[in-house]
C-alpha positions as CSV (number, residue, x, y, z in Angstrom):
1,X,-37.6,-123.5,7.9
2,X,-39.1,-120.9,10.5
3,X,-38.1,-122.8,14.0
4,X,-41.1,-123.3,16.8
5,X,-40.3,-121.4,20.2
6,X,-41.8,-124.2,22.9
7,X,-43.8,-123.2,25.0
8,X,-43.3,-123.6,28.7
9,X,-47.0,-122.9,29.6
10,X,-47.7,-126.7,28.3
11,X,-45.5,-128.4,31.1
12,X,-46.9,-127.3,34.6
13,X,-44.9,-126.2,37.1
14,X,-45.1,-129.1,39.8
15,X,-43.6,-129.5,43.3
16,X,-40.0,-131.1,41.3
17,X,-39.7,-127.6,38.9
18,X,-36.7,-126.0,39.8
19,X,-36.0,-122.2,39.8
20,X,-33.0,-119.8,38.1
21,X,-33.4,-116.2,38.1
22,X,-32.2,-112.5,36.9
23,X,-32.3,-109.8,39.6
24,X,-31.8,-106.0,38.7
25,X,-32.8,-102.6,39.4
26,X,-34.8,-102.2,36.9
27,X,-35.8,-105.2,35.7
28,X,-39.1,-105.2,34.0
29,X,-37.2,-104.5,30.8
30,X,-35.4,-107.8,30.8
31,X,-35.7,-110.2,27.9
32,X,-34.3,-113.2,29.6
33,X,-37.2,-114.7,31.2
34,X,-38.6,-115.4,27.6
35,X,-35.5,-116.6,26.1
36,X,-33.9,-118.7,29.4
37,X,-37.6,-120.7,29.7
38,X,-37.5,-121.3,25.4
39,X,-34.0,-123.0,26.3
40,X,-34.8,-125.0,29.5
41,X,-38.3,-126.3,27.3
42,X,-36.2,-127.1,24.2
43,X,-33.6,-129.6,26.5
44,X,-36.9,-131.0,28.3
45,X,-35.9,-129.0,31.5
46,X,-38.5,-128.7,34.5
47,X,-37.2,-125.5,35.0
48,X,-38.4,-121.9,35.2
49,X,-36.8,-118.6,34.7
50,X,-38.0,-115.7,36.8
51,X,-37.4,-111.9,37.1
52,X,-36.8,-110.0,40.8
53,X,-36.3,-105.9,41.0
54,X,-33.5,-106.3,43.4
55,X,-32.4,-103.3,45.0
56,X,-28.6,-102.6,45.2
57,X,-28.9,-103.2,49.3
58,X,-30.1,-105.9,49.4
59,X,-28.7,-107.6,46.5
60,X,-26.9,-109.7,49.3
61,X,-30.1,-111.3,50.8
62,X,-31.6,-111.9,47.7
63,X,-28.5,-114.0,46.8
64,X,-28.9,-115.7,50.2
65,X,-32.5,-116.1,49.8
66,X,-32.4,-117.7,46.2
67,X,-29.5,-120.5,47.8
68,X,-32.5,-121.2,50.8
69,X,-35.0,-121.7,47.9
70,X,-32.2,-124.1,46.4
71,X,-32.6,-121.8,43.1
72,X,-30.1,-123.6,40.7
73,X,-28.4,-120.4,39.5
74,X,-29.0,-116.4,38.9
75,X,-27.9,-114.0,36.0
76,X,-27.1,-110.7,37.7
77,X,-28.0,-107.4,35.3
78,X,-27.8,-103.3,36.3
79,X,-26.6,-102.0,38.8
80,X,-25.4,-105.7,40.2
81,X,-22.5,-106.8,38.4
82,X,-19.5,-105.2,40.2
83,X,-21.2,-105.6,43.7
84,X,-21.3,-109.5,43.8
85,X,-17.7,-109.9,43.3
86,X,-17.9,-109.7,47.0
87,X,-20.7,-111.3,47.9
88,X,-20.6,-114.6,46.2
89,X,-18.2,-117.4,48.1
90,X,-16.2,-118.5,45.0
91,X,-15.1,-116.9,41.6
92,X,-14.8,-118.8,38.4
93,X,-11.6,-117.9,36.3
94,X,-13.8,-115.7,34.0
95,X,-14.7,-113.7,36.8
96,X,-11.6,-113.3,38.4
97,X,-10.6,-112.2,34.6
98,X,-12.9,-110.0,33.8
99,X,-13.5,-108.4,37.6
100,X,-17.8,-108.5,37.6
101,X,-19.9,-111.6,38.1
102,X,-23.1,-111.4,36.1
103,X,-23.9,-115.3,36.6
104,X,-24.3,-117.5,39.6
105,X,-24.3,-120.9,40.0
106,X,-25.5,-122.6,43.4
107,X,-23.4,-125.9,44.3
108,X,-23.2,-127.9,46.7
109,X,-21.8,-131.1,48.2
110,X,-22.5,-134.5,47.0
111,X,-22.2,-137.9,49.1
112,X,-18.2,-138.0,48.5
113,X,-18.0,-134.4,49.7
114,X,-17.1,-133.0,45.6
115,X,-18.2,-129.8,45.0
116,X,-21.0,-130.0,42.4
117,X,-23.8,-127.9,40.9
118,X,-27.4,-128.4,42.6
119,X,-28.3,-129.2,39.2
120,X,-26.8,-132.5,39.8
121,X,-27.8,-133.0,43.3
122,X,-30.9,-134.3,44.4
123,X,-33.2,-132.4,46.9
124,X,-31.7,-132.3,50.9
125,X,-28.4,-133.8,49.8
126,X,-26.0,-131.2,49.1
127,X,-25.3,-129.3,52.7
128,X,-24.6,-126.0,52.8
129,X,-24.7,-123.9,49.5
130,X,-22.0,-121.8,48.2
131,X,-22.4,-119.1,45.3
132,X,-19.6,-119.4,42.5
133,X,-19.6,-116.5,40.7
134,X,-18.8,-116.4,36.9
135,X,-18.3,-113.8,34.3
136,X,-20.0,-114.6,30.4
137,X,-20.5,-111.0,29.2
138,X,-17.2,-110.4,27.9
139,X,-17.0,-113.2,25.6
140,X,-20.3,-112.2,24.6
141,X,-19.3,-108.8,23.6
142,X,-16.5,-109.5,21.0
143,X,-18.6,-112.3,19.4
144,X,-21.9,-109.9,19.0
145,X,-19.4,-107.4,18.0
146,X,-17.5,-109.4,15.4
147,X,-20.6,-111.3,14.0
148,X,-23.1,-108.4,13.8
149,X,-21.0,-105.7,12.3
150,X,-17.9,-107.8,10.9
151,X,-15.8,-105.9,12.8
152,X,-12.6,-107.9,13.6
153,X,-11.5,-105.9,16.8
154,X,-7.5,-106.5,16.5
155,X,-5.8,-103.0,15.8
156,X,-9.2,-101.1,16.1
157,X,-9.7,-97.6,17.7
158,X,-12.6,-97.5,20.3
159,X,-14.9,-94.5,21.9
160,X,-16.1,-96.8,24.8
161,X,-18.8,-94.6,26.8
162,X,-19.6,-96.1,30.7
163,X,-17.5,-97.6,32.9
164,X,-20.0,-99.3,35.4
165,X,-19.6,-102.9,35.4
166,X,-20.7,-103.4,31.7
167,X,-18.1,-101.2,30.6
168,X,-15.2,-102.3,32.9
169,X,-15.6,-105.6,31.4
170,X,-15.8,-104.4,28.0
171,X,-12.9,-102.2,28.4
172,X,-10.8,-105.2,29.3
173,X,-12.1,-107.4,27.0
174,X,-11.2,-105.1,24.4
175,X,-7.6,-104.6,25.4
176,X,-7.2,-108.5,26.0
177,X,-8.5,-108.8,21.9
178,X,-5.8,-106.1,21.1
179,X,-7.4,-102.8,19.5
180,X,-5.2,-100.3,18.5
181,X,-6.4,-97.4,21.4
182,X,-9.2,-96.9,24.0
183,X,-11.2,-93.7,24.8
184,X,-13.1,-93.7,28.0
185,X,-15.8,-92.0,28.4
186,X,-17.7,-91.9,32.0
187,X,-20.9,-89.6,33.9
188,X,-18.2,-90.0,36.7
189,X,-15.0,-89.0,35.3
190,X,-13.0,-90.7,38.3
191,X,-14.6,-93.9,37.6
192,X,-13.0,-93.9,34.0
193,X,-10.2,-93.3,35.7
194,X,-10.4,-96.5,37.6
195,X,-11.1,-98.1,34.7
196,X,-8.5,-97.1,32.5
197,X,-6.2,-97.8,34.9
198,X,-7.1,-101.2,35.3
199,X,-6.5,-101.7,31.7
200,X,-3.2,-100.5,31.7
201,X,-2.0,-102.7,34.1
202,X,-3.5,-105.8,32.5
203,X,-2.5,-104.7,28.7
204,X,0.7,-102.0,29.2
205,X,0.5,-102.2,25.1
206,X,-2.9,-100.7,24.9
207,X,-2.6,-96.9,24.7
208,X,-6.0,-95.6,27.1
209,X,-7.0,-92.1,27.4
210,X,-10.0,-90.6,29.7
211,X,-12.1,-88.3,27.2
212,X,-12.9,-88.3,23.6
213,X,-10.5,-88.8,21.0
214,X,-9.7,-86.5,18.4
215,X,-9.4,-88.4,15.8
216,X,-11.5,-91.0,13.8
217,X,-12.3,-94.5,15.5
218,X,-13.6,-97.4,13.9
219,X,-16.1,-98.3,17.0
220,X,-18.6,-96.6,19.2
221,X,-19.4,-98.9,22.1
222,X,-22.4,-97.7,24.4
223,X,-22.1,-99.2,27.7
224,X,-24.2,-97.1,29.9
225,X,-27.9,-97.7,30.4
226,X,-28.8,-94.5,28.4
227,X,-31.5,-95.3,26.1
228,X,-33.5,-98.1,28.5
229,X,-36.1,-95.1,29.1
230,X,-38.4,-93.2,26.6
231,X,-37.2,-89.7,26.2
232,X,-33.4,-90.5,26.8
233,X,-31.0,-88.4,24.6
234,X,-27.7,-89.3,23.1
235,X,-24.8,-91.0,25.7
236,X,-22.4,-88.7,25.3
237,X,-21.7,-85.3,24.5
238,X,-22.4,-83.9,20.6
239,X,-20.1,-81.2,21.4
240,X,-16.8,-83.0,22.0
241,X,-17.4,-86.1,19.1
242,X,-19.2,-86.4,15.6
243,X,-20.4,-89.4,15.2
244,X,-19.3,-89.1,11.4
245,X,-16.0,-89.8,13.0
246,X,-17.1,-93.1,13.8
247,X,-17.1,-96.2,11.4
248,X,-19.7,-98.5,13.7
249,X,-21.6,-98.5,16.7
250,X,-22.6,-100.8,19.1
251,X,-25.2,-100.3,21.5
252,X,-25.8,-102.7,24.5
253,X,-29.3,-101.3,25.0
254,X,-31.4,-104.1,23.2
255,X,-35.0,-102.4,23.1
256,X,-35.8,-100.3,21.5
257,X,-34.4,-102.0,18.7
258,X,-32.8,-98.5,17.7
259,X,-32.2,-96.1,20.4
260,X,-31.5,-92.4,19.7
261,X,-27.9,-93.6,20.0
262,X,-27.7,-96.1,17.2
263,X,-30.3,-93.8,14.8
264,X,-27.9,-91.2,15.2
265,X,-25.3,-93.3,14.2
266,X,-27.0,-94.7,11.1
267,X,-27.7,-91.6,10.1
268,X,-24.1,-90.4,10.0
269,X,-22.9,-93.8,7.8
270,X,-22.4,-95.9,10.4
271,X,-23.2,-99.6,10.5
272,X,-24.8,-100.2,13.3
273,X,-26.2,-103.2,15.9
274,X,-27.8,-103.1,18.9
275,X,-27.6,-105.7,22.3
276,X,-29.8,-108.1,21.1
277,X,-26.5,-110.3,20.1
278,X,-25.1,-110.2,23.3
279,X,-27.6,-110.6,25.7
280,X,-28.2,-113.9,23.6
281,X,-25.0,-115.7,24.0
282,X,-24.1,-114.4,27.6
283,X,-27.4,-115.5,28.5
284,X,-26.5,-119.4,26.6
285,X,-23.3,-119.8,28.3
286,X,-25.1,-119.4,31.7
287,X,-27.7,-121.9,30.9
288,X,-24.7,-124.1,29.9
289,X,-22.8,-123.3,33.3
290,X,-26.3,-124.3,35.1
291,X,-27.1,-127.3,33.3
292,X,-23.9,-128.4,31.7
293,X,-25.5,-128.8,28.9
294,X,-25.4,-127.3,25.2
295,X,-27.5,-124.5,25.2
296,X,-29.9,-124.4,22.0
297,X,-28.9,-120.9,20.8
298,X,-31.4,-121.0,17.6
299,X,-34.5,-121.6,19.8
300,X,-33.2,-119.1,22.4
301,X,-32.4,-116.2,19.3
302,X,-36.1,-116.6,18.0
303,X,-37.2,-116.5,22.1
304,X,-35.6,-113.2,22.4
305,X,-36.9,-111.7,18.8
306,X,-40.4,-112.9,19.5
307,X,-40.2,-111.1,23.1
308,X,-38.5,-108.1,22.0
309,X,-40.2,-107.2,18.4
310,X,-43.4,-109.0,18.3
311,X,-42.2,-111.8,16.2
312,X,-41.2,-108.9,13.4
313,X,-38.2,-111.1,11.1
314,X,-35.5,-109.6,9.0
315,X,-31.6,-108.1,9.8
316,X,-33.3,-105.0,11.2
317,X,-35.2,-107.0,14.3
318,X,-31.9,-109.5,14.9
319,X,-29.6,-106.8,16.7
320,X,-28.3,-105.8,12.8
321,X,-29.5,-102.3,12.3
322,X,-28.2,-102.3,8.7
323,X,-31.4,-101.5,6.8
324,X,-32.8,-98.0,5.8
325,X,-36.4,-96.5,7.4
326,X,-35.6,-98.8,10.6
327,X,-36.8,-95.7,12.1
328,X,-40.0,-95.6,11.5
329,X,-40.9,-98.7,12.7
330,X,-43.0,-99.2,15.6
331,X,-41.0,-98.4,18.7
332,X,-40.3,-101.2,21.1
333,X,-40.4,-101.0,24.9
334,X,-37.2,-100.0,26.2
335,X,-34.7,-102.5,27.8
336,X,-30.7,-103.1,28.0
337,X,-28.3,-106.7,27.3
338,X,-28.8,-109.0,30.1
């Protein structure tokens, strides 16, 4: 039975509704005003869900101006993610982990002096407001991974291209679920660097090189924000890696729902998905860290396919890119996971 996405319009925002947010630079893309709202509706939340364009410089006093507004929490997407590491006050294991925060939860005080989130706390009584920074992507990527291409990731060889904070966490992540050998590819070669070195001291057993492999690999992964505008090429470079040497690929870009990337790919035999899985369940655990509540992942999933492809059903508009002809469907506006 087709599910109902609620719809927040029918409860009016009032002087009680409280506020969560996703700031980025660019932003207009993002599909997780649509989906977060669908969720805080479907657990009878007075909540909202906006969207800032939050330039890099002033990431800092946006984060101090959402904890004056008492915001409840805020999802952090490009080019935040590795800069709030050192701007929020406390780290969550995940982030520490994972080394990029793209979720924030406000907390604050309560009457016994515990620690808790404002979600919990009445209006006035939690003091001064600290920023706890957590890190839900990377669980996010293995699960969108395994479930939309059945791709277990244990002993498999990955092309990962970008190593912003997307692909820094990816990287890891990928080590930490133990594939067989990592490629990095970066705009900024030294960057990769960084990155690859990081992964070798966390997972020694990993083998990580800096450039493309020779050989066959059984995963793509596009990390890099190429594909977000129309007219964008390919990620990487056709001259140094056939993507007939690939077995999948995964691109984080969510809209359009296939990017030159991932048609390229299909094209060449790969199975393909886009980011629409992982923007999806990074996106529930941070309503969960916010309200400490389970988030309702069905109502969110038909949220984001309603936002993203017009309400279009099938594998080919739920981030599996499986079926023939997806091509000529009607192009999306563009957008990236998270």
């Amino acid at each position: 039975m087709k599910r109902s996405v609620p719809e927040t319009a029918q409860t009016p925002i009032t002087a009680a509704t409280r506020y969560c947010a996703v700031y980025g630079q660019p932003i207009r893309h993002s599909a997780s005003p649509p989906m977060q709202n669908a969720g805080f509706s479907a657990l009878g939340l007075d909540w909202r869900y906006l969207a800032f364009e939050v330039p890099p410089a002033e990431l800092s006093a946006a984060i101090t101006g959402a904890k004056a507004m008492r915001f409840l929490g805020l999802n952090l997407t490009v080019p935040h993610k590795l800069l709030a590491v050192d701007l929020v006050d406390l780290l969550d294991d995940s982030a520490k982990e994972w080394g990029t925060v793209n979720t924030i939860r406000f907390e604050g005080h309560d009457g016994a002096g515990v620690l808790r989130p404002l979600a919990e706390l009445s209006d006035g009584s939690a003091g001064p407001i600290l920023a706890r920074g957590f890190n839900t992507d990377a669980e996010a990527i293995v699960r969108s991974i395994r479930e939309d291409l059945d791709l277990p990731l244990s002993g498999v060889r990955v092309l990962l291209l970008g190593a912003g904070g997307a692909g820094r966490t990816a990287a890891l992540k990928l080590a930490s679920a133990g594939v067989k050998s990592l490629h990095l590819v970066n705009r900024t070669p030294a960057r990769a660097v960084e990155v690859a070195e990081a992964v070798t001291r966390r997972f020694p057993r990993v083998p990580v090189e800096v450039g493309y492999p020779t050989g066959p690999v059984e995963l793509v992964l596009n990390a890099t924000s190429v594909g977000l505008a129309t007219g964008d090429g390919l990620p990487f470079d056709e001259r140094q890696f056939s993507l007939s040497r690939a077995g999948a690929a995964y691109d984080m870009v969510y809209r359009q729902a296939e990017t030159p990337f991932l048609r390229s790919a299909r094209l060449a035999g790969c199975r393909v998905a886009n980011g629409l899985g992982m923007l999806l369940y990074q996106g529930a655990r941070a309503l969960e860290i916010w309200s400490g509540r389970e988030a309702p992942v069905a109502v969110m999933r038909d949220a984001l396919k309603q936002a993203i492809y017009g309400g279009r059903s099938g594998p080919a508009y739920d981030g599996r890119l499986q079926l023939p002809g997806l091509a000529s469907q009607p192009p999306a506006e563009p957008g990236v996971a998270s």
